[in-house]
C-alpha positions in Angstrom: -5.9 -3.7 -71.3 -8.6 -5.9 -71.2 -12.2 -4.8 -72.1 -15.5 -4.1 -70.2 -18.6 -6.0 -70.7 -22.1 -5.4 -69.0 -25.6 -6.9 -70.2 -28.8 -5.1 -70.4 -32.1 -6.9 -70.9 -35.1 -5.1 -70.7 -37.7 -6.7 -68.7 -40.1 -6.9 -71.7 -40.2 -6.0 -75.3 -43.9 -4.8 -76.6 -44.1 -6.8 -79.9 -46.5 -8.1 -81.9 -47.1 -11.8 -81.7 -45.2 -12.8 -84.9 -41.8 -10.7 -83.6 -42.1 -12.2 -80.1 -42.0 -16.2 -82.1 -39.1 -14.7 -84.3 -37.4 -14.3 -80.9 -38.5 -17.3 -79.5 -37.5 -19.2 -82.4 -34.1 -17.5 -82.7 -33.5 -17.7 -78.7 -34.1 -21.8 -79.7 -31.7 -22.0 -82.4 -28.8 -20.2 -80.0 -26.6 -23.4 -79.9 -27.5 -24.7 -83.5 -27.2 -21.3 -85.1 -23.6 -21.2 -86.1 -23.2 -24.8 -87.5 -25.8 -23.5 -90.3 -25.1 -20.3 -90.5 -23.3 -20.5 -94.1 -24.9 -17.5 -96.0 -25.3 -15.5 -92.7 -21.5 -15.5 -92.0 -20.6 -15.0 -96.0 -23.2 -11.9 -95.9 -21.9 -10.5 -92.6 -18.0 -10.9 -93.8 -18.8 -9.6 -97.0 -20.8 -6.1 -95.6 -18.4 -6.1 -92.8 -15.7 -4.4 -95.4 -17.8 -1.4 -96.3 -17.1 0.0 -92.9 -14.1 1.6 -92.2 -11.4 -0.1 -90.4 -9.9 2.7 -88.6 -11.0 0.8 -85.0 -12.1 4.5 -83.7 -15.8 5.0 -82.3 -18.9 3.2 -80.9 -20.1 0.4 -83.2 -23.2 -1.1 -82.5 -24.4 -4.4 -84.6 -28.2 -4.5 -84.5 -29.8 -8.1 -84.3 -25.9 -9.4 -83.8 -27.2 -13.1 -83.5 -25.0 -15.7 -81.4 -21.7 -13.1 -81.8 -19.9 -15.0 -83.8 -18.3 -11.5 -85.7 -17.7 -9.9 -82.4 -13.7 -11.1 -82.5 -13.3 -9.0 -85.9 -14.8 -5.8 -84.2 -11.6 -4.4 -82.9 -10.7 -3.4 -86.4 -13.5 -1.0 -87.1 -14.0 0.2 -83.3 -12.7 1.2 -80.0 -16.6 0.4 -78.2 -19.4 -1.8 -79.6 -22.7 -2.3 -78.6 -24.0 -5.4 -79.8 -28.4 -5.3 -79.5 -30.8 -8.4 -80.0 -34.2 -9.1 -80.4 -33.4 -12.2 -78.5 -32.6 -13.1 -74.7 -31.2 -16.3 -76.0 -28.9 -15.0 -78.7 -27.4 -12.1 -76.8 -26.4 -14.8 -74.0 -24.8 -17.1 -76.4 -22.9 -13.8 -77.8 -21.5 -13.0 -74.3 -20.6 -16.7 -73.2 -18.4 -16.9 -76.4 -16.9 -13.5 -75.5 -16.1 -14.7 -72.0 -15.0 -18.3 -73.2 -12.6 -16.7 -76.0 -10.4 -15.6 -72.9 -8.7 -13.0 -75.8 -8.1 -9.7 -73.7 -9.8 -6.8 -75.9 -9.6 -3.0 -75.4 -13.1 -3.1 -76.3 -15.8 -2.0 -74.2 -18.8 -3.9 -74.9 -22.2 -3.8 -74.0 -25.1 -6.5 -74.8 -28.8 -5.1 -74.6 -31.9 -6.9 -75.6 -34.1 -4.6 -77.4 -36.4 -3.9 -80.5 -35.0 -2.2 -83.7 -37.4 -0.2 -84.0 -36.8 1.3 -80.2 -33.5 0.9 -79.1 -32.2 2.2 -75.3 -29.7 4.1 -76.9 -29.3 8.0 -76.6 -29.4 9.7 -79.7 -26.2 10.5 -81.7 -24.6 8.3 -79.8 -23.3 5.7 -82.4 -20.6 6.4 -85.1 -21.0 3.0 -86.8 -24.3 0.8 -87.2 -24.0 -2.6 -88.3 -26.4 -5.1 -89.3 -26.7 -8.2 -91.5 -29.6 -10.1 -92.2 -32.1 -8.8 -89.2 -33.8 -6.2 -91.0 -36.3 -8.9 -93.2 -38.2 -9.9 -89.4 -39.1 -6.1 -89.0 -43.0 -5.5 -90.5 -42.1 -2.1 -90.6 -38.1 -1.0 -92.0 -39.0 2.5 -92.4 -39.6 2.4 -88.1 -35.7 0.7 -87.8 -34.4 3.5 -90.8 -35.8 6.2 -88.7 -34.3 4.7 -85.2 -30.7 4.4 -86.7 -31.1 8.1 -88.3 -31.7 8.9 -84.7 -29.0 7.2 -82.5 -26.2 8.0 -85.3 -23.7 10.6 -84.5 -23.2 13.3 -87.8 -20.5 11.5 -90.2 -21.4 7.8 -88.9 -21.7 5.2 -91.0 -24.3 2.4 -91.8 -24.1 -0.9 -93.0 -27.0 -2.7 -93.4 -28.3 -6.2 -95.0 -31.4 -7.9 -96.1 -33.4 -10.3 -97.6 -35.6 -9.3 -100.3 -38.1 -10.7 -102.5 -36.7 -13.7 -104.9 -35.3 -15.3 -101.7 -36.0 -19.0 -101.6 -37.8 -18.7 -105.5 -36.9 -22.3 -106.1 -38.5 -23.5 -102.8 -41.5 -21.6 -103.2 -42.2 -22.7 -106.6 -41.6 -26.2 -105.6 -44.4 -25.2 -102.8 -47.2 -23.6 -105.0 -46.8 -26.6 -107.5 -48.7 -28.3 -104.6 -51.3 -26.2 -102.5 -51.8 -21.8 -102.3 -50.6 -21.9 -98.5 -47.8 -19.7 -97.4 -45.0 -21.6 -96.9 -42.1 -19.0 -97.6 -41.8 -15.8 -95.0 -42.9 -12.8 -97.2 -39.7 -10.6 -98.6 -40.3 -7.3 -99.5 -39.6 -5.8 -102.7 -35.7 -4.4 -103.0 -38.0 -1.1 -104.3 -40.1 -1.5 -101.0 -36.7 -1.5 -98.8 -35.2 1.4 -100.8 -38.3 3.8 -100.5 -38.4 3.4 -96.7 -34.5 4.2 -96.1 -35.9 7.5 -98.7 -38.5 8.5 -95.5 -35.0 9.4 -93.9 -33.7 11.7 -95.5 -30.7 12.7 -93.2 -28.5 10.2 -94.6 -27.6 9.6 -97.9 -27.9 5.8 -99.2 -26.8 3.6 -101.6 -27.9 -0.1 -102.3 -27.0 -3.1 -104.2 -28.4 -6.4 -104.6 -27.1 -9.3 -104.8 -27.7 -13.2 -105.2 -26.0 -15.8 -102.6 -27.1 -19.4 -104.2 -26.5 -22.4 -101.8 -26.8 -25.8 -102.3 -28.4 -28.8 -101.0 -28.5 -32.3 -101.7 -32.3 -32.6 -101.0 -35.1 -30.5 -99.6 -34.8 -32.4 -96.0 -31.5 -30.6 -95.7 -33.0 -27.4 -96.5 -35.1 -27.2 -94.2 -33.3 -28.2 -91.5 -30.8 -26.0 -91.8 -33.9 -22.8 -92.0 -34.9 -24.7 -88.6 -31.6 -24.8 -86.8 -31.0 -21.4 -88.1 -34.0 -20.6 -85.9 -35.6 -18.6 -89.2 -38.2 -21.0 -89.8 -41.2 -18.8 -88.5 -43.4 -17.8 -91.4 -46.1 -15.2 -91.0 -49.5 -16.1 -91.8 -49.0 -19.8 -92.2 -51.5 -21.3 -90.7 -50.6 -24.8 -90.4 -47.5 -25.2 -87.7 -45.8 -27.5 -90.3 -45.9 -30.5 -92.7 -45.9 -33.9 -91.0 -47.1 -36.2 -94.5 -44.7 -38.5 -95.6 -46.7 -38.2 -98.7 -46.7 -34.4 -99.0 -42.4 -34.5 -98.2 -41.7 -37.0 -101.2 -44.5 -34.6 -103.6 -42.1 -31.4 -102.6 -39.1 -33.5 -103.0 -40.1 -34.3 -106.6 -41.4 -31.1 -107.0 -38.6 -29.1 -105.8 -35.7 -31.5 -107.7 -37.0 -30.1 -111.5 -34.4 -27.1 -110.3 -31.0 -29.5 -109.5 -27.5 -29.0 -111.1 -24.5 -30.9 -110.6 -23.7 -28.9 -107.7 -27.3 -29.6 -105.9 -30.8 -28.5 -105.1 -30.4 -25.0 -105.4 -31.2 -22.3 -103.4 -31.3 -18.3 -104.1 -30.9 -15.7 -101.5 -31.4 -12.3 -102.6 -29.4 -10.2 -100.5 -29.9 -5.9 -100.9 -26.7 -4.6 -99.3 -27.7 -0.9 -97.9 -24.7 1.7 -97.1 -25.2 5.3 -95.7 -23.9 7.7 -94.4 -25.5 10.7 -92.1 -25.1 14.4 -93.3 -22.6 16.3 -90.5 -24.2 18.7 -90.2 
């Protein structure tokens, strides 16, 4: 039996202006995404295992990125929903779906829509998955509460983040050289944890841990944030550096924290599990 796919994108998404350049930015970086996507798919794979592989229920991966997991699905489900900020992204996720030409019994369904106000009836999802979307939201308490919502009693959660100490060795190199904000703000792992508490429905648990990735300069760095499509920064408010000068001072700056393996650089990932009281 093959499955069913149908897209839904909603006409427009009311976001403020940073979100709607996140999407931009990721819609961008559709095609160059996966090539660079070294610590998204390790994270992914890695939280992917705390859901049960029983391939029963709806399963719905929020911000699910260019699809690239979608194959590995059928283990853990029997329907997925797979919701994105991004027009771009979601496209990209159902071209590789199409192009696969793998019959699935999944039926799958790609909408465009915010976290924080998904098009989803409530208890309506038995499995929510989602790595590495939840650091563009301003407000994780608003996509906590949406999830509590659209989860059936007994579903599952699986959630990842980046939280503050991600990219420490680029932002030192950074503030060695001017006060400007270079490096996206990360919250706190407390931060995080206190506004999965404001739902108090489901009972969490969280663990942090640090992905370090290596570079052989800072050039490669950040081009692999900018074909990633995760090189918006709020508040920065230059659009970028263009000095040659200013390049070879972070370069200098930045290669006080080499090894043998590299530049490094530290992604501090909080892994968030939960699961919703039955009754």
């Amino acid at each position: 039996m093959t499955g069913t796919m149908t897209a839904t994108l909603t006409a427009a998404i009311a976001a403020p202006e940073f979100i709607r350049q996140v999407a931009h930015s990721f819609g961008k970086a559709c095609d160059s995404y996966l090539p660079a996507a070294r610590l998204q798919q390790q994270v992914a794979l890695d939280a992917l295992t705390l859901l049960p592989a029983d391939k029963q229920g709806h399963l719905l991966d929020l911000g699910c990125g260019p699809g690239w997991i979608h194959p590995r699905f059928a283990a853990y489900c029997n329907q997925f929903t797979a919701a994105d900020l991004s027009a771009g992204m979601l496209a990209k996720a159902a071209s590789q779906q199409l192009a696969s030409h793998i019959a699935t019994p999944l039926t799958t369904t790609y909408v465009q829509a915010d976290a924080r106000q998904l098009p989803l009836p409530a208890q309506s999802v038995d499995k929510l998955f989602s790595s590495l979307m939840l650091q563009w939201c301003p407000k994780p308490a608003a996509v906590f509460a949406e999830a509590e919502r659209i989860l059936a009693p007994g579903g599952r959660i699986v959630m990842t983040t980046l939280v503050d100490g991600t990219l420490a060795e680029l932002k030192q190199a950074f503030a060695s050289l001017d006060q400007q904000q270079h490096i996206n703000h990360f919250l706190p792992a407390a931060d995080v944890v206190a506004a999965a508490g404001s739902v108090s429905n489901i009972r969490w648990q969280f663990e942090q841990r640090c992905y370090p990735l290596f570079y052989t300069d800072v050039v490669s760095l950040a081009r692999e944030l900018k074909a990633l499509g995760a090189n918006q920064v709020a508040g920065r408010q230059s659009r970028g550096l263009t000095g040659k000068g200013y390049w070879q001072q972070l370069a200098a700056a930045y290669d006080l924290n080499r090894t043998t393996l590299g530049l490094p650089a530290s992604y501090q990932v909080l892994i968030i599990t939960g699961y919703k009281n039955a009754s």
